[in-house]
C-alpha positions in Angstrom: 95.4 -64.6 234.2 93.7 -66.1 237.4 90.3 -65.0 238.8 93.0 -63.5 241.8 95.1 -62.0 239.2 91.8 -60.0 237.6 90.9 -59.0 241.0 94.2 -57.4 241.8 93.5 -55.6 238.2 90.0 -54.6 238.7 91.2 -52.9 242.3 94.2 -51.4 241.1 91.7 -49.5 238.0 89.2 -48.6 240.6 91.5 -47.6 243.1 93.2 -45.4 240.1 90.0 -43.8 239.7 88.9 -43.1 243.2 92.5 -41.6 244.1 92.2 -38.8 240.9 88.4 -38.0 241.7 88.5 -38.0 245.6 92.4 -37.5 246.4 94.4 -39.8 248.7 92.7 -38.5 251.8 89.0 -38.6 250.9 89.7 -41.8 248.7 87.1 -44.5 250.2 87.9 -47.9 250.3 83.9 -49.2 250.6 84.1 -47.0 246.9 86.8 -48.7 245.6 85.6 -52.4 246.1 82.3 -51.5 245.1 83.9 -50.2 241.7 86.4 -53.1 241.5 83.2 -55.8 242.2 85.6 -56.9 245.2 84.4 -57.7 248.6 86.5 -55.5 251.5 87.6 -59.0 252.6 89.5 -59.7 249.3 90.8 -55.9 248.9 92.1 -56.0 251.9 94.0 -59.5 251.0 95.6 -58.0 248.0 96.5 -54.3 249.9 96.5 -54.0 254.0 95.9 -50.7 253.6 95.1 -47.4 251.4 98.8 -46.6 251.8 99.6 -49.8 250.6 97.1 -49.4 247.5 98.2 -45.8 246.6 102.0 -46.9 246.2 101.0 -49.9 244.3 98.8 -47.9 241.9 101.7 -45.5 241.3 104.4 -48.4 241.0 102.3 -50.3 238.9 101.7 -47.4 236.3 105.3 -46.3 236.2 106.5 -50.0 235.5 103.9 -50.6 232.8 105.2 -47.6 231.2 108.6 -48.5 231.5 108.0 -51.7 230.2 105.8 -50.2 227.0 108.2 -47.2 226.1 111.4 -47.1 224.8 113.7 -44.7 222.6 115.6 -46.0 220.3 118.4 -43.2 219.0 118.4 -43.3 215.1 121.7 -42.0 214.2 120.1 -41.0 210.1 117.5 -38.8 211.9 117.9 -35.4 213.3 118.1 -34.7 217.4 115.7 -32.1 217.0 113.0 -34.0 215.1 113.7 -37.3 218.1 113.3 -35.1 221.0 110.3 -33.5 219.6 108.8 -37.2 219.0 110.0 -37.8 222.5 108.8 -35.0 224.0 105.3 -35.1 222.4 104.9 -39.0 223.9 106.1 -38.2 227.5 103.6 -35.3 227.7 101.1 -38.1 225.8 101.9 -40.2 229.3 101.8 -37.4 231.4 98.3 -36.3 230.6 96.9 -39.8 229.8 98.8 -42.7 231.8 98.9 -40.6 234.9 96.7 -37.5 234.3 96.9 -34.0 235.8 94.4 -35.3 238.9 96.3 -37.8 240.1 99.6 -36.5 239.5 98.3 -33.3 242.0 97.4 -36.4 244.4 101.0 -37.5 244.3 102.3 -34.6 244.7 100.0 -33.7 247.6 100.5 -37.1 249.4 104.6 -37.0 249.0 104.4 -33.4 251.2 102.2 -35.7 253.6 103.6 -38.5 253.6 107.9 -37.4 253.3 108.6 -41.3 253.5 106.5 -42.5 251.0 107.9 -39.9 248.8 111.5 -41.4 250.0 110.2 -44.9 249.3 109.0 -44.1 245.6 111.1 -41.4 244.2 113.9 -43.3 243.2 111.2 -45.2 240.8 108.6 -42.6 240.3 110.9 -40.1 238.7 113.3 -41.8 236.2 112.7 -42.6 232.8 114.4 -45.4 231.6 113.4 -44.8 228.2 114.8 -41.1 227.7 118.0 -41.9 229.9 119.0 -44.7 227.3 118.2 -41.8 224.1 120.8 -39.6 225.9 123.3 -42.5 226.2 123.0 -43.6 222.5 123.3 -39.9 221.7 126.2 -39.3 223.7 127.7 -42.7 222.3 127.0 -41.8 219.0 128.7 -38.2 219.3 126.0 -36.4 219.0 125.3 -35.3 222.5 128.0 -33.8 224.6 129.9 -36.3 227.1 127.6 -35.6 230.1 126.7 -36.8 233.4 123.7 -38.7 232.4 121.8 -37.7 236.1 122.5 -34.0 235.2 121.5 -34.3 231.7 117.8 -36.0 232.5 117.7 -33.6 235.2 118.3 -30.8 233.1 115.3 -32.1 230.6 113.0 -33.0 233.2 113.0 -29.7 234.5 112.7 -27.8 231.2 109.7 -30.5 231.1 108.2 -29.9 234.1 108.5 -26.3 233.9 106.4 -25.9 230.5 104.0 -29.0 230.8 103.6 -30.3 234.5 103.9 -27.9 237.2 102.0 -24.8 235.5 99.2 -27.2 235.3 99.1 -29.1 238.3 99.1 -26.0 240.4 95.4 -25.0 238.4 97.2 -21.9 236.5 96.5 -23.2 233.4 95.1 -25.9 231.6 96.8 -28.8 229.7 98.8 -27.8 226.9 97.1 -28.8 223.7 97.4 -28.1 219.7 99.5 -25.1 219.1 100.4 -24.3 222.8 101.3 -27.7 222.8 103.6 -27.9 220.2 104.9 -24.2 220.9 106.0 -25.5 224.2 107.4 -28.5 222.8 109.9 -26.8 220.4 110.7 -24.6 223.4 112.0 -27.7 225.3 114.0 -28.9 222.5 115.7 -26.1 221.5 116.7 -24.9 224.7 118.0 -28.2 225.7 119.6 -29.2 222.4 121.6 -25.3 222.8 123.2 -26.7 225.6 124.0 -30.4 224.7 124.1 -31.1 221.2 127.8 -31.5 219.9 126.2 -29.5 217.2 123.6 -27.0 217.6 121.9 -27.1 214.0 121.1 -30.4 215.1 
């Protein structure tokens, strides 16, 4: 990498940082090239602004994932026990790539800021990963023959609705251990009742 490259780095894991501690409105850009060992000169070279920063710390984090994870359907091994593996990993980047602080920043600064939200969703909220499981699945006759929007949609909000928006709204805390893998089974099951060709899958 060049020293330009590393400097890019260092602001986008301080900027990271600032926005989960602080939020996007009390995030301080002196802070953040303080942290990043950055002058406010070259910050402001790589990002014109904090707006400009925020989306590129949220781009940047979904396309590393995207790049890192992918799900490969195994037809010799059970839909239950790969959506459970599944499952357990997206919560894994839920709670650790992104983290419950940051993701309440998001969601706070998308009702702020309805264009950014525009600009970003079609990105932000898409797994590539899963979308291709469903498509082997489906290929592989083991999945009914389904939209696949309505079919990620219907997993992402089962998803959501046991591991993401309970605990970004401060009701309860991460699921972990036992709740954890309660919830998990409770995702899989309920989906899998409504799209596996075979339900003892």
């Amino acid at each position: 990498m060049t020293r330009s490259e590393l400097k890019r780095l260092a602001i986008i894991d301080a900027a990271k940082a600032e926005f989960m501690q602080h939020g996007f409105l009390a995030a301080n850009m002196d802070r953040i090239s303080a942290a990043a060992e950055v002058s406010k000169r070259t910050l402001y070279r790589h990002f014109e602004s904090k707006e400009n920063l925020f989306e590129a710390v949220l781009t940047i984090l979904h396309e590393s994932t995207n790049q890192t994870v992918q799900y490969t359907f195994d037809p010799q091994r059970s839909l239950h026990a790969q959506l459970t593996d599944i499952t357990y990993q997206e919560a894994d980047i839920l709670y650790h790539t992104y983290g419950i602080p940051l993701a309440r920043t998001i969601v706070m600064e998308f009702l702020r800021q309805p264009d950014m939200a525009n600009t970003l969703n079609k990105t932000l909220y898409s797994s590539k990963a899963i979308m291709q499981w469903f498509r082997e699945a489906m290929a592989a006759g083991q999945l009914k023959d389904t939209d696949i929007k309505v079919i990620s949609n219907v997993y992402l909000s089962l998803f959501q609705g046991a591991l993401f928006w309970p605990q970004l709204m401060t009701i309860i805390p991460e699921a972990e251990g036992e709740v954890l893998k309660e919830k998990v089974e409770l995702i899989v099951s309920v989906f899998l009742a409504s799209f596996a060709v075979s339900p003892s899958q």
